[in-house]
C-alpha positions as CSV (number, residue, x, y, z in Angstrom):
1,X,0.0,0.0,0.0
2,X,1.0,3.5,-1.1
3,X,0.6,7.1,-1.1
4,X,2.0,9.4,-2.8
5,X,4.1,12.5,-0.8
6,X,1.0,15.1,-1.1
7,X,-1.0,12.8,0.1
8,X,1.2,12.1,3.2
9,X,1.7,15.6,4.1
10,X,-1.8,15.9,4.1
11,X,-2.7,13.0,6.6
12,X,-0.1,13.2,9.0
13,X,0.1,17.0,9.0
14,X,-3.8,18.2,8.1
15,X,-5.7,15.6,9.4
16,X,-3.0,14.8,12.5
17,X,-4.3,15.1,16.3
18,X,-2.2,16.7,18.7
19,X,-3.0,14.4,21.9
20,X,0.5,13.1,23.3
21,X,0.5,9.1,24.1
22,X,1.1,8.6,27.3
23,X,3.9,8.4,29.7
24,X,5.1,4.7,30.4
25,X,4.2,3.8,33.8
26,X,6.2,5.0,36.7
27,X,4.7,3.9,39.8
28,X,1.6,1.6,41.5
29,X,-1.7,2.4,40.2
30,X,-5.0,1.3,42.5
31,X,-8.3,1.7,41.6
32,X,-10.0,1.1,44.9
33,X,-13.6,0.0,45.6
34,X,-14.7,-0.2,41.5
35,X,-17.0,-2.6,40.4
36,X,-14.8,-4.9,38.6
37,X,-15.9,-6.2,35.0
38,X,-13.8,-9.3,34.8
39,X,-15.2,-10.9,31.4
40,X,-13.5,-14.4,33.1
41,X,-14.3,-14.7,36.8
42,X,-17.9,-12.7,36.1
43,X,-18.2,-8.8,38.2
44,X,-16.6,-7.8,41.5
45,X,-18.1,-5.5,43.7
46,X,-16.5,-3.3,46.0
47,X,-12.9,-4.2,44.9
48,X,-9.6,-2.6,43.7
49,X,-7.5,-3.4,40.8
50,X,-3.8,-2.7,41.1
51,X,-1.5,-2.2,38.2
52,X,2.5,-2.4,38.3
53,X,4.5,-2.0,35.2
54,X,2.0,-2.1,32.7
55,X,0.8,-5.0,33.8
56,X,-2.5,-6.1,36.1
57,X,-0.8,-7.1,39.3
58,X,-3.5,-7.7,41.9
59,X,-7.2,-8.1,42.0
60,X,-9.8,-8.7,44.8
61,X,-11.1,-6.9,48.1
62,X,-8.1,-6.0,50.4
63,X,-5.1,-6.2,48.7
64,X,-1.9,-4.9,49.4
65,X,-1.3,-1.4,48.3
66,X,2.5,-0.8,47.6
67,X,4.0,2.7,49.0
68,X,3.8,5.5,46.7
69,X,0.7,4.3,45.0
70,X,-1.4,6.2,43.0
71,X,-5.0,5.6,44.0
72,X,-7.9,6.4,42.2
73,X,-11.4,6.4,44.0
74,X,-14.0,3.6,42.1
75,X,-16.7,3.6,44.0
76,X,-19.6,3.5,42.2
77,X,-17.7,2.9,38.8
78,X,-17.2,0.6,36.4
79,X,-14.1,-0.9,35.2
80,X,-13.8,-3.4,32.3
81,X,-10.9,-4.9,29.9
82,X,-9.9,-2.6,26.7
83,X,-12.6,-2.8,24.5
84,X,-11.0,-4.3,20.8
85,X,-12.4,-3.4,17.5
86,X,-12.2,-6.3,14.7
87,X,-12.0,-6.1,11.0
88,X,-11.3,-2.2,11.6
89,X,-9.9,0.4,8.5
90,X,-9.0,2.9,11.6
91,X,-5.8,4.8,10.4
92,X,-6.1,3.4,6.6
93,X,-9.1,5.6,6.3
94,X,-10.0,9.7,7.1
95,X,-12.0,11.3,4.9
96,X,-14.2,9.0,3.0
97,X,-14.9,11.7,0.2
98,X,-11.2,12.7,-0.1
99,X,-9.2,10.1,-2.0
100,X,-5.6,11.2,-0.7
101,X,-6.5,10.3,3.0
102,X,-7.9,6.9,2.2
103,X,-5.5,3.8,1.8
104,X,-7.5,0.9,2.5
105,X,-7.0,-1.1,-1.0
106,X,-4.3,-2.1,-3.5
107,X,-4.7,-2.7,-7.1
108,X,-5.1,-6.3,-8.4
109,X,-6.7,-9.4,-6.5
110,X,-3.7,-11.6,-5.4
111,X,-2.1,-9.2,-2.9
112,X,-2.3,-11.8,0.4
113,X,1.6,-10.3,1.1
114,X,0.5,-6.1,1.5
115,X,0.8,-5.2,5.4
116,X,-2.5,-2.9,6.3
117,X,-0.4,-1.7,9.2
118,X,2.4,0.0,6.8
119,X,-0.1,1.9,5.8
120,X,-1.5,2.9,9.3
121,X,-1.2,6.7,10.4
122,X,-1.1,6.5,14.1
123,X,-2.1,10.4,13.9
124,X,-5.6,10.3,12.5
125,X,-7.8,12.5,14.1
126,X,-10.7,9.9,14.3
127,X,-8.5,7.3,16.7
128,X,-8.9,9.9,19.5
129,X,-12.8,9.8,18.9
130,X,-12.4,5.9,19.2
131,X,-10.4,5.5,22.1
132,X,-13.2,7.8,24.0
133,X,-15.8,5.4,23.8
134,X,-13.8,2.8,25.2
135,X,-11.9,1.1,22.4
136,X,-8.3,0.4,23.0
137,X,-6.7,-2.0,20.6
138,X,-8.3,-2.5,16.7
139,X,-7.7,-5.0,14.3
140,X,-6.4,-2.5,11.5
141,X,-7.7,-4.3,8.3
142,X,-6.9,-4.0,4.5
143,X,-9.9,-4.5,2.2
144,X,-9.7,-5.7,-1.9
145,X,-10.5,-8.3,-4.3
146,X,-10.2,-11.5,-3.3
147,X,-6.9,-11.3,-1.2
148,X,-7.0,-7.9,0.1
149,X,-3.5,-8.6,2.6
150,X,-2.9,-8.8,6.1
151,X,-4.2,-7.5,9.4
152,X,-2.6,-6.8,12.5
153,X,-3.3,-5.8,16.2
154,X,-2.5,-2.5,17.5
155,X,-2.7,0.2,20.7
156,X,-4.5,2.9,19.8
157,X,-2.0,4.7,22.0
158,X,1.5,5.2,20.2
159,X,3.8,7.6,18.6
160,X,4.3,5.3,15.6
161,X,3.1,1.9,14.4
162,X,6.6,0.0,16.1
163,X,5.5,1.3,19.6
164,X,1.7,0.7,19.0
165,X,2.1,-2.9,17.5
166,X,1.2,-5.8,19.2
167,X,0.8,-8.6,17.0
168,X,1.9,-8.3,13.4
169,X,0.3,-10.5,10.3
170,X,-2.5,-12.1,12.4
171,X,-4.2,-13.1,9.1
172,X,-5.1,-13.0,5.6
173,X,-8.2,-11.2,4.3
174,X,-10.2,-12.9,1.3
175,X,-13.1,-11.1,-0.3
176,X,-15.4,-14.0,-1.1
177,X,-17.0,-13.2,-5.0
178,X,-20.5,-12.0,-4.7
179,X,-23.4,-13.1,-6.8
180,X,-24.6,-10.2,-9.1
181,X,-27.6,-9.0,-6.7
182,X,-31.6,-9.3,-7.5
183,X,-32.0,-5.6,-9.2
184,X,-29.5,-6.4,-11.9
185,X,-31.6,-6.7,-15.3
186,X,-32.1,-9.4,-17.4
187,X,-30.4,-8.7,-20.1
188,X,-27.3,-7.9,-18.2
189,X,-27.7,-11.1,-15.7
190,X,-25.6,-13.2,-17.8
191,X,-22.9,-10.9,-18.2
192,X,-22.8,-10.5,-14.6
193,X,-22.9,-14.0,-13.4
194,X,-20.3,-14.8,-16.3
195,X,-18.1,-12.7,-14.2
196,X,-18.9,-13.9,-11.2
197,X,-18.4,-17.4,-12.1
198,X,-14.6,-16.2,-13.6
199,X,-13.3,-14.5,-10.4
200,X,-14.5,-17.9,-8.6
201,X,-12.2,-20.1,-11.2
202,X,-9.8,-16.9,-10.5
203,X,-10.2,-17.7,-6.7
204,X,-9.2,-21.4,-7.0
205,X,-6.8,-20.9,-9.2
206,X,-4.9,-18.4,-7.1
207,X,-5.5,-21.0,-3.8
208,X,-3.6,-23.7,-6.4
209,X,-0.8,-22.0,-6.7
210,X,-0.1,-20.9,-3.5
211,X,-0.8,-24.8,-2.5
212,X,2.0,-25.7,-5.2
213,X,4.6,-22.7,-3.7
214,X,4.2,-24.6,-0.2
215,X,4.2,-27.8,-1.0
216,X,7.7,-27.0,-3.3
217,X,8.7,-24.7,-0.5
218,X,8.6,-27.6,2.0
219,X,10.8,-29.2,0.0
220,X,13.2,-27.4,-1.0
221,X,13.4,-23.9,1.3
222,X,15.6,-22.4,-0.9
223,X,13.8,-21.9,-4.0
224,X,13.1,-18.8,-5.3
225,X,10.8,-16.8,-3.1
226,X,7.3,-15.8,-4.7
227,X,6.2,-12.8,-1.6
228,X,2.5,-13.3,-2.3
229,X,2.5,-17.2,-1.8
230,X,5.1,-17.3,0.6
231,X,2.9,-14.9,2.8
232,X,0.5,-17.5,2.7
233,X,2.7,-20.3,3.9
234,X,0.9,-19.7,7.1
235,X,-2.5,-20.5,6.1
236,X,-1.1,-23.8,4.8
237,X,0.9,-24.6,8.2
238,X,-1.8,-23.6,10.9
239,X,0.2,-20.7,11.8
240,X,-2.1,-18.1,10.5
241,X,-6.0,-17.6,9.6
242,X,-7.7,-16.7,6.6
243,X,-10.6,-14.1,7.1
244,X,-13.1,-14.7,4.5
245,X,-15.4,-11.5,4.3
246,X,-18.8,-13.4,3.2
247,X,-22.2,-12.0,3.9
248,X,-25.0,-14.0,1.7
249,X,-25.9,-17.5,2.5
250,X,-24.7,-18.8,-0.7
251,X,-21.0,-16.7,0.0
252,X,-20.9,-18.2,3.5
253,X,-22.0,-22.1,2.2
254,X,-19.4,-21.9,-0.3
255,X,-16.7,-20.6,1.9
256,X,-17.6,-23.6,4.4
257,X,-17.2,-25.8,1.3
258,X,-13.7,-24.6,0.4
259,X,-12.4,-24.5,3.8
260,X,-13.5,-28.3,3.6
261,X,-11.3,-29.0,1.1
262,X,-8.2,-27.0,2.0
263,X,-8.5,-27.1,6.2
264,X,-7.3,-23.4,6.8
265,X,-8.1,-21.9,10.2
266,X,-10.8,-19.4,9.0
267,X,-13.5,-17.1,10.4
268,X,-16.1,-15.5,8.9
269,X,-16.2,-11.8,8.6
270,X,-19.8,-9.9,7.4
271,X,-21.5,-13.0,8.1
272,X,-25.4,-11.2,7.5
273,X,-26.6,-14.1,6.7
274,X,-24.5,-16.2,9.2
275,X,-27.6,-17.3,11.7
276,X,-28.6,-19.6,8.6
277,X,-25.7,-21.2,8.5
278,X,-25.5,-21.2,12.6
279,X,-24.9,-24.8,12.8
280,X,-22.9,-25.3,9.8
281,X,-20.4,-23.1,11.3
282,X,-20.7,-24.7,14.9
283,X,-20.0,-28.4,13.6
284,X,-16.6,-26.7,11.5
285,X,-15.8,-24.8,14.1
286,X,-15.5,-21.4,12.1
287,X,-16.1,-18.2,14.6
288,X,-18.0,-15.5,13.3
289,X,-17.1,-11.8,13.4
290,X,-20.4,-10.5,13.1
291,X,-20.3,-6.6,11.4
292,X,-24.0,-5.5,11.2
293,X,-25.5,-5.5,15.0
294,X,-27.2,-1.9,13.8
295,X,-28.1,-3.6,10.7
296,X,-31.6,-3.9,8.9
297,X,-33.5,-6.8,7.5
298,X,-32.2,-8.2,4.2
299,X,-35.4,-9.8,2.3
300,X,-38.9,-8.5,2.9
301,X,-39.8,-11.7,4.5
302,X,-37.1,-11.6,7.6
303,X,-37.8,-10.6,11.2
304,X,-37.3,-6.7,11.6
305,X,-35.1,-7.6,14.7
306,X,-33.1,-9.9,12.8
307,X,-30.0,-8.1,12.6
308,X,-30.3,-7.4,16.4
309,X,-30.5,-11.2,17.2
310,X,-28.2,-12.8,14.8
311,X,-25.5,-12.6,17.8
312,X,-27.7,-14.4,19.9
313,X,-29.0,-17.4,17.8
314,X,-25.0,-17.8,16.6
315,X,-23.6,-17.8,20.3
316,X,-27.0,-20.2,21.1
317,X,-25.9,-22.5,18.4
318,X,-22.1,-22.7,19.6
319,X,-20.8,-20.8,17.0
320,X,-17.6,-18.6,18.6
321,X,-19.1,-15.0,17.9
322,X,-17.0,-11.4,17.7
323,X,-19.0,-8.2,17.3
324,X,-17.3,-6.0,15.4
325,X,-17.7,-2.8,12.9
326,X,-15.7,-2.5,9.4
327,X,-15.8,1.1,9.4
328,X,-13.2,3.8,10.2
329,X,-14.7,6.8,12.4
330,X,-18.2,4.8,12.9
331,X,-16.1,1.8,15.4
332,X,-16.4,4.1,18.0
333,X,-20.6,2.5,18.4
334,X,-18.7,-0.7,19.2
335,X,-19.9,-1.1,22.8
336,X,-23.3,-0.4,21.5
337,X,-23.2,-2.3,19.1
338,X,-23.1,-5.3,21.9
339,X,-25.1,-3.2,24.1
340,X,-28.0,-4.4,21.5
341,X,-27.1,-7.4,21.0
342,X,-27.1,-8.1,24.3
343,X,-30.8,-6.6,24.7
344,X,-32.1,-9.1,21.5
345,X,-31.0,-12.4,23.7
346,X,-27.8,-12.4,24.0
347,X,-27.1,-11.2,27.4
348,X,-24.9,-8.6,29.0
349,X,-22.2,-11.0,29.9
350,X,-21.6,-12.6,26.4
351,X,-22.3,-9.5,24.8
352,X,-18.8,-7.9,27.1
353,X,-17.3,-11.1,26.2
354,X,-18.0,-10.6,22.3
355,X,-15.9,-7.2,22.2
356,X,-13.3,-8.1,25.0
357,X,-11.7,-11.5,25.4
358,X,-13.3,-13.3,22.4
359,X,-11.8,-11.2,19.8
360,X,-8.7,-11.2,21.8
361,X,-8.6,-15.3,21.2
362,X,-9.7,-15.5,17.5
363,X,-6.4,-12.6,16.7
364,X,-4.4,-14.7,18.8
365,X,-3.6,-12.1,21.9
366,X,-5.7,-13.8,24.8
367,X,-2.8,-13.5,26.9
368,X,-2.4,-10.3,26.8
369,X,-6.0,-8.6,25.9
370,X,-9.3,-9.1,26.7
371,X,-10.0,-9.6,30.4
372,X,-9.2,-8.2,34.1
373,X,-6.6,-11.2,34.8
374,X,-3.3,-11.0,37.1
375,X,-0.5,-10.8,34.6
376,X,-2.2,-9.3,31.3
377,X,-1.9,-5.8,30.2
378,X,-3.2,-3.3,32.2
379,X,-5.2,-2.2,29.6
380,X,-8.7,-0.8,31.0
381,X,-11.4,1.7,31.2
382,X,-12.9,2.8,33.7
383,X,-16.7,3.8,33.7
384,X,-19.1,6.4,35.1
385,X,-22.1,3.6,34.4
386,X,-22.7,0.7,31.6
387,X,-20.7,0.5,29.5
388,X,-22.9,-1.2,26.9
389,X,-25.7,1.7,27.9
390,X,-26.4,4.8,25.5
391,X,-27.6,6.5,28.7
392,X,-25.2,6.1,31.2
393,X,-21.6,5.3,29.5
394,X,-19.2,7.5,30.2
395,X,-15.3,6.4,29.6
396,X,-13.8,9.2,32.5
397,X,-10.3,7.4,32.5
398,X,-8.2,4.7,29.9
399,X,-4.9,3.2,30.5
400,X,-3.3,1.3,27.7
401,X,-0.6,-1.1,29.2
402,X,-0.7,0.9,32.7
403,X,-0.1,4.6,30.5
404,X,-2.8,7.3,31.1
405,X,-4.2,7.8,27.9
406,X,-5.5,11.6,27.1
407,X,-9.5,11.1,26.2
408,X,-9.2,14.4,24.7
409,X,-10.8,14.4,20.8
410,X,-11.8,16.7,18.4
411,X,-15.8,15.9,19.1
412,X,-15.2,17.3,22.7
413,X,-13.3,20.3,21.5
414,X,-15.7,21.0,19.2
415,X,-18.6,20.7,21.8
416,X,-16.9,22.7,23.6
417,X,-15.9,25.3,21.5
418,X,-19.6,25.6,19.9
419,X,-21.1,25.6,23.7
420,X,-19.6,29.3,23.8
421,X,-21.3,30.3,20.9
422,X,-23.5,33.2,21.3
423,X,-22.1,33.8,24.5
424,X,-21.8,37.3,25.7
């Protein structure tokens, strides 16, 4: 991924925030007498969380409290794991209508070896407006034709992608080929589904040769190196996983199909239609990162809550499910997003779990991210109410790996500024 030096001024001198990233942590922090979110040993009341080098060190009701600690009152607040935002383009992509600040694609289909986070700006004005609802880590995600690239796992608290990474090339991204849609005419059906049916043979054909790299690569390791199939020498080794983007029921069916044939460690990603496939995907074992919790029905005849409940009947079939959001500035609805979820069936609990510590296990970071354990990053938020609540969420501190992160964004200094207005 590219951009050419106009367009780089532009983005990381235009559109660049001016919030600092935090000071590494320099001495005990307790919060004292928080309720206590844990995602893994359910919610503490009444307890303190103590953090010591960027790391959780104790949790519970009396605790020892180093000297020189810096304690912060929780009563009556509510502290939970960073949230984590899946299948995000945060830092790929500003302004949607301006071309220069967007860098979410390459050219071509066959582009498994691109790196979404050499393109990241870690200066984008919208990550502040993210990391103020709650979010802490995303998923920074490339999109395409067919293979897009890689994604990777960062802090949304960092001078520069090297300090904010924290797990590189989690996975490849594959675009699954859609079927031309219903309101395509007649007379240009079979043109359409001509095409369709040529990126699938395209699709496969790609998959071959990538299968014929590794299986040449394995045996002899010095031959000469192909980057876009050697990329994928982790799909074919269990090392890595392939995110196919699928939404229809046909997409998802054949992507279940092809997996059956080739065995790669994948997960869905869209998945609209994924609840008709529930048990399909539970019997594979294929998680879903579910994309469209606000979403709206997609035939006349569905359920107007459908979108609503999809989490639900997925998690009730025993299909591993991720909420997340494939937008840039619009991830920031993320605890929301599960805070609905959660009110169509699927519970508060699992609904946490769906944007904490289950994302943190399908991108491979568990022991790091994604719950409120002894020995995991202190990476939290704390709370004036529910999180998950339109009403009363209100993020009033963050720490990424024990650093005070500044909530300040340009929403709030616009508020601000427009509050004055008319003022005498």
């Amino acid at each position: 991924m590219t951009l050419s030096a106009c367009a780089l001024a532009f983005s990381q001198s235009a559109l660049a925030h001016d919030m600092v990233p935090g000071a590494k942590q320099s001495q005990p922090i307790v919060i004292k007498g928080a309720t206590l979110h844990t995602v893994t040993n359910g919610v503490l009341t009444n307890s303190d969380l103590l953090m010591v080098d960027g790391k959780i060190s104790a949790i519970g009701q009396n605790i020892t409290i180093p000297q020189n600690s810096q304690i912060i009152d929780g009563t009556n607040k509510h502290v939970y794991p960073g949230l984590i935002s899946t299948v995000s383009q945060l830092g790929l992509r500003e302004i949607e209508a301006v071309k220069a600040t967007v860098d979410i694609r390459e050219v071509g289909d066959d582009n498994p070896h691109l790196l979404a986070e050499a393109a990241y700006n870690p200066d984008s004005e919208i990550i502040p407006t993210i990391r103020s609802n709650g979010i802490t880590h995303v998923q920074v995600t490339p999109a395409g034709h067919l293979f897009g690239g890689q994604s990777s796992v960062i802090n949304l608290d960092a001078w520069n992608i090297e300090d904010g990474l924290v797990k590189s090339t989690v996975g490849v991204h594959l675009f699954w080929p859609s079927q031309p849609p219903s309101w395509v005419s007649e007379k240009r059906r079979p043109k359409a589904m001509k095409r369709y049916h040529q990126k699938l043979t395209r699709l496969n054909d790609l998959v071959e040769q990538s299968k014929r790299y590794y299986t040449a690569y394995q045996a002899d390791s010095s031959i000469p190196q192909d980057v876009r199939w050697h990329a994928m020498l982790g799909l074919w080794q269990g090392e890595k996983t392939l995110y196919v983007h699928a939404e229809d029921i046909n997409e998802i069916e054949q992507a279940l199909r092809f997996n059956q044939q080739h065995g790669f460690k994948m997960v869905i990603v869209g998945g609209s239609d994924a609840w008709m496939a529930a048990q399909e995907l539970a019997q594979q074992n294929v998680p879903v990162i579910y994309t469209h919790a606000f979403g709206l029905p997609q035939r006349g005849d569905e359920d107007i809550d459908q979108a609503f409940k999809t989490p639900h009947l997925l998690k009730q079939a025993g299909v591993t499910t991720v909420i997340g959001y494939e937008s840039a500035w619009d991830s920031r609805s993320l605890a929301f997003a599960a805070g609905m979820a959660a009110k169509y069936g699927l519970g508060k609990a699992a609904a946490l779990e769906a944007i904490t510590l289950t994302p943190a296990k399908v991108l491979g970071v568990s022991d790091k991210l994604g719950s409120l354990d002894v020995g995991k990053s202190a990476s939290v938020i704390i709370s004036a109410g529910d999180v998950l609540d339109y009403q009363t969420h209100h993020v009033e501190k963050m720490f990424i790996d024990g650093r005070v992160v500044d909530l300040n964004n340009r929403h709030r200094q616009l508020y601000d500024k427009y509050q004055q207005k008319g003022q005498k």
